[in-house]
Each structure stands twice: as C-alpha cells, then as structure tokens.
N, C-alpha and C positions, 0 to 999 in steps of 0.2 A: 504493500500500500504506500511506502514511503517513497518509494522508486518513481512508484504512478504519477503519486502527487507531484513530483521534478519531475517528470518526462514530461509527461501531457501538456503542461503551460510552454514547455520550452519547444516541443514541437508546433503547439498552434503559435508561437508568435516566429518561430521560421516563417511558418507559414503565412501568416501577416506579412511576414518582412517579403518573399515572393512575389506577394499579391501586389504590394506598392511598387515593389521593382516594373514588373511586369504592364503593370494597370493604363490604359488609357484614359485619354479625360472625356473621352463621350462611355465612359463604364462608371461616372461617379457613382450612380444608384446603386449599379451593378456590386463596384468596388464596396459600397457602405454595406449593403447588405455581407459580404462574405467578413468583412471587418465584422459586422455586430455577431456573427451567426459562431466565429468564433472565439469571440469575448465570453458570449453567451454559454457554452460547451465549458470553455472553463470554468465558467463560474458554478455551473450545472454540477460539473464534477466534484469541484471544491468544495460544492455544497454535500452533496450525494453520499460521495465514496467513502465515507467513514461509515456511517449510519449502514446504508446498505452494500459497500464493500465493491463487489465485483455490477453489481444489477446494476446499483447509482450510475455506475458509471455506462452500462449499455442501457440504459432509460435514459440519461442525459443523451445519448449517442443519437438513441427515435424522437425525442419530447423537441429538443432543438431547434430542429430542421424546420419541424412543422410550423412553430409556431413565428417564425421567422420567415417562411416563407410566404406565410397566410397576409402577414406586415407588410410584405415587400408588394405583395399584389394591391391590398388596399391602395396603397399609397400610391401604386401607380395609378390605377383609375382616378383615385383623387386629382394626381396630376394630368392626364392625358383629360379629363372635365375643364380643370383649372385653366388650361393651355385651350378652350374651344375646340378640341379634336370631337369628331363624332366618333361614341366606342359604345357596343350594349356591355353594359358592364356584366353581366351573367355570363357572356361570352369569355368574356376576363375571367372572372372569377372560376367559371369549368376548367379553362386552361391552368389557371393557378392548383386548382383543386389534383386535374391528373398529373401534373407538374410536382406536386406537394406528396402526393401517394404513389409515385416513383418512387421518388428518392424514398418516403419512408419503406416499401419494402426492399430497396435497396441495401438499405441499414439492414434492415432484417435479414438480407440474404448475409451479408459479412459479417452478422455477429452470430448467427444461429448456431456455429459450430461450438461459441465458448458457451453458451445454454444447454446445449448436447452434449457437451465433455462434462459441463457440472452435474449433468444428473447421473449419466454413466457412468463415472470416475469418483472412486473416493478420496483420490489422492489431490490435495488442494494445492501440495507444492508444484506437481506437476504441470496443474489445470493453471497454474501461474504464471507458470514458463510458457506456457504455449501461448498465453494471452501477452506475455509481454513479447513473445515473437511475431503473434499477427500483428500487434501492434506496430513493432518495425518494417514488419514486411507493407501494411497498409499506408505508411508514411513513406516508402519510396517514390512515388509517382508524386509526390508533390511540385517538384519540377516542373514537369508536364501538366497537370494543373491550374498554374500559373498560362502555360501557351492556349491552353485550350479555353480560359476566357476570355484571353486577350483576343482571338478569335471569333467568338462568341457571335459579338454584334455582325461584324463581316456574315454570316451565317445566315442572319435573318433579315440581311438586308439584301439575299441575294435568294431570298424564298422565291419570286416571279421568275430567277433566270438560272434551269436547273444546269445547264451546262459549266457557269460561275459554281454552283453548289456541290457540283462532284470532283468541280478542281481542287474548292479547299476543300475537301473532304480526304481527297487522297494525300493534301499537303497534310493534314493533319496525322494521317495514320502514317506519312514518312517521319514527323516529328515525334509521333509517338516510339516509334521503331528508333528510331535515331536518338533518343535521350533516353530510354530505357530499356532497351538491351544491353547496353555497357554499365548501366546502374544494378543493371540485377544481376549481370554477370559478375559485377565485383561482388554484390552483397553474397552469392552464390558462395565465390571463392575463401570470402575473410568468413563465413557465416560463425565458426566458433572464435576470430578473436574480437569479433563482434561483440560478441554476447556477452564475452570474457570480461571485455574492455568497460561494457557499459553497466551490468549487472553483478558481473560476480562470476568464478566458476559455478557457484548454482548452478543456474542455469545453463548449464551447457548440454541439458538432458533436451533443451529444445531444439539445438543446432539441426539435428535429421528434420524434423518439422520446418525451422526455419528455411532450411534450402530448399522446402516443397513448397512452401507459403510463396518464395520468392518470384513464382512465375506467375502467382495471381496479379502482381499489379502489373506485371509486363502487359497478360490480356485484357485485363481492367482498364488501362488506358487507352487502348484500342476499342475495346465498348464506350468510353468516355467520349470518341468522335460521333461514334455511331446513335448514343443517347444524344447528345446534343446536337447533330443533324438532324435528329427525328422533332425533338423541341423548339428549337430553334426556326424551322421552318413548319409550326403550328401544329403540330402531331404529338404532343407529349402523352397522349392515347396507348400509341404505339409503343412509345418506351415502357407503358405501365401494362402493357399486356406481355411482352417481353421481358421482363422483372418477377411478373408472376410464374410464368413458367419456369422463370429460374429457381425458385423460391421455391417452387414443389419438387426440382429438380435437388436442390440443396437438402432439403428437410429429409429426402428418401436417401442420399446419398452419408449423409451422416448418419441416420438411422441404422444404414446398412455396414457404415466402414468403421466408426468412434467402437464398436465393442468387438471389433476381429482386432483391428490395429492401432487405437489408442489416439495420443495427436496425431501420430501419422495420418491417421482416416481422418481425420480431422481437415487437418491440412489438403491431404488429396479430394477429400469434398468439395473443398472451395475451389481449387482450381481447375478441375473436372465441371465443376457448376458453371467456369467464368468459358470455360470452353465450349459446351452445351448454349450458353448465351449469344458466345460469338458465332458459332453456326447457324444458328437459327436467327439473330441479328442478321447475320449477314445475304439469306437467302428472303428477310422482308426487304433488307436495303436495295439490292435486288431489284425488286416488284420498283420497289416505292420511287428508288431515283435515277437508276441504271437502266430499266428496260424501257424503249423508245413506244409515247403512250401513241394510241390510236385514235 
C-alpha cells in the first residue's frame, strides 16, 4: 500500500507533465479535462486505498472517468449554446453517454483480472505483485497517449473526408508501432531489474507475468487508434459494442486461465483479450472506413 501510495501520484503527474508537453491550444477543453480526470484519480485513491485497500483503488479506476466525463459533455453543450451553434443536445448527450460507457467497460476489461486473482488466490502477497506489474505494464503507453490526442481533433475534423481519415489513421498505428515496440521490448528485456529497482526483490515473483503483461499495451495502443477513429468521427456506439465483446471475452478467459496458471493466466487473459479486440476491431474498421461505400 505504501509503494501504491508513491507510484500512482508520481505516474499520473508524468503523465500531466506529457499531456502539457504534447497538448495543442485548440485541445484546451480537451487538455482540462485529462488534467482534472487525473487530479481527480489521485485524489480518489488517496482517499480510497487505505479504507478499502486494493477495491478503493479499482472503484477510483471506474467512478472517475464517469463522472468526468458526464462534466466535460455538459459543458460543452453549454458552450456550443453559448457560442449560437445549432446542436440537439440529446444528441450530445447519447454521444457522451456511449462515449462514457466505453471507457467505463474498458476499465473493467483491465482490471477484471486483479478481481479474479482476488477471489481465486489466497495469496495476497502475490495478488500484489501482479497488481503492481499490470500497473507498470499499463503505464507504458503513456507516450503514445500523449500522440494520440494530440491527434485527436485532426480526427474529427476530417469525419466528411474519409480518404484524410484513413491517412491518419494509419499514421497513427505507425506511431503507435514506432514508440512502443522498443518501449516494450526494453521493458520485456530489464522486466526483473525493473521490478528489483523499483519495489524490492519481492516482487520478483511477478517478473514471468510482467513480461506477458508487456505486450498488452503494445496492442492496447493500436486499439487506442482504432477506438478513437470510431469516436472521433461520431461512432462511439461502435467502440462500446467492441468493448463489450471484449469484456465477455476477458471475464471467460480468466475464468478459464487464473486457476490452471495463476498470474500467468492472468496476464495471458488480458492480452489474448487485447488480441480478440484487435481482430474483431479491425474486421468492423474494415466495413466502416476501408471498404469503398456504394
């Protein structure tokens, strides 16, 4: 818990510091929200993690998002009103709404495995190590992150011109490729003086799990183009009908691997899940922007 307490703040204000690196100035809104949404996580946890330990901190992970995100839509209708734009705001608000219930079962698909290890496992040092390896492993793509909203607007300013939209599209999955196959292949390689370096030989019982965890955010940022393609140009339907299939893909996959092979199964759930995501992402994106409509 002490470790948590120093990681977590010090990884979301990297990740702040990113976001500013990175951020344009037609992202203010954009930028405030990811600014408040991780203010807000911390303090979530700060608050949480003692009282309820490991939960606090995966309820801060779902509770967050939501309620952050529900903020960010208001406010825009209130501005796209204020500014004279004609908008049905119900319009808005469904978009926010399948927008908002992505992401939330998004969370839910990458934390299911450490809910599934706690009921299976009685070993809490272990279920510890494995949380603070997805944790690392989940905070690699941070990087990429940063490119992918800087991006963002470009995205949905090029909804009417799908030829524009599959340019960056693919620009995006070279950047994704390009900054995170050499981040995971290092973190692959150091994975035990990682662990060593930043926790403790403890933890060195995660090292196997963490070098399996490692390829989840490699594919994870490759579904990050393909979710905010599908949002980005008015679909975020799409991304939350593909999330759910992940998510039943996940829950059956841990179901099946956490009690043969421990975090291993753990870990191979998630990124067996992120793979089952990308194929079936990739045969709607397909339909959706690649095949020439009639």
């Amino acid at each position: 818990l002490e470790i948590l307490v120093f990681v977590i703040p010090f990884l979301t204000f990297c990740d702040l510091a990113v976001h500013y690196i990175w951020g344009r100035a037609e992202m203010k809104l954009k930028a405030a929200y990811d600014i408040l949404i991780k203010i807000g996580y911390a303090l979530l946890v700060a608050a949480l993690i003692f009282p309820f330990r490991l939960r606090g901190v995966i309820a801060a992970k779902l509770v967050n998002p939501v309620v952050w995100t529900i903020v960010l839509f208001v406010v825009v209708a209130a501005r796209l009103q204020g500014d004279g734009q004609h908008i049905e705001r119900s319009r808005l608000y469904r978009f926010g709404l399948f927008a908002c219930l992505a992401d939330l079962a998004n969370a839910l698909v990458r934390n299911f495995d450490i809910i599934a290890l706690s009921f299976f496992m009685g070993d809490a040092a272990l279920v510890g190590a494995y949380r603070v390896a997805a944790l690392l492993a989940v905070n690699l793509d941070i990087a990429f992150e940063a490119v992918v909203h800087t991006y963002y607007p470009d995205i949905s300013r090029s909804t009417h011109d799908r030829a524009a939209t599959r340019r960056l599209f693919w620009r995006l999955v070279a950047w994704a490729l390009l900054i995170m196959v050499p981040v995971c292949a290092l973190a692959f390689a150091l994975a035990p003086i990682i662990l060593k370096l930043l926790f403790g030989s403890d933890y060195l019982a995660a090292s196997g799990a963490f070098r399996i965890l490692v390829f989840a955010p490699l594919i994870y940022a490759v579904l990050r183009v393909f979710g905010n393609t599908f949002t980005g140009t008015g679909r975020p339907d799409i991304s939350l009908a593909i999330v759910l299939i992940a998510g039943s893909t996940n829950i059956a996959l841990n179901l099946l691997l956490i009690p043969k092979l421990g975090i291993s199964g753990a870990a191979m759930a998630l990124v067996l899940t992120h793979a089952v995501n990308l194929a079936v992402s990739s045969v709607i994106m397909h339909r959706y922007l690649f095949r020439e409509r009639r």
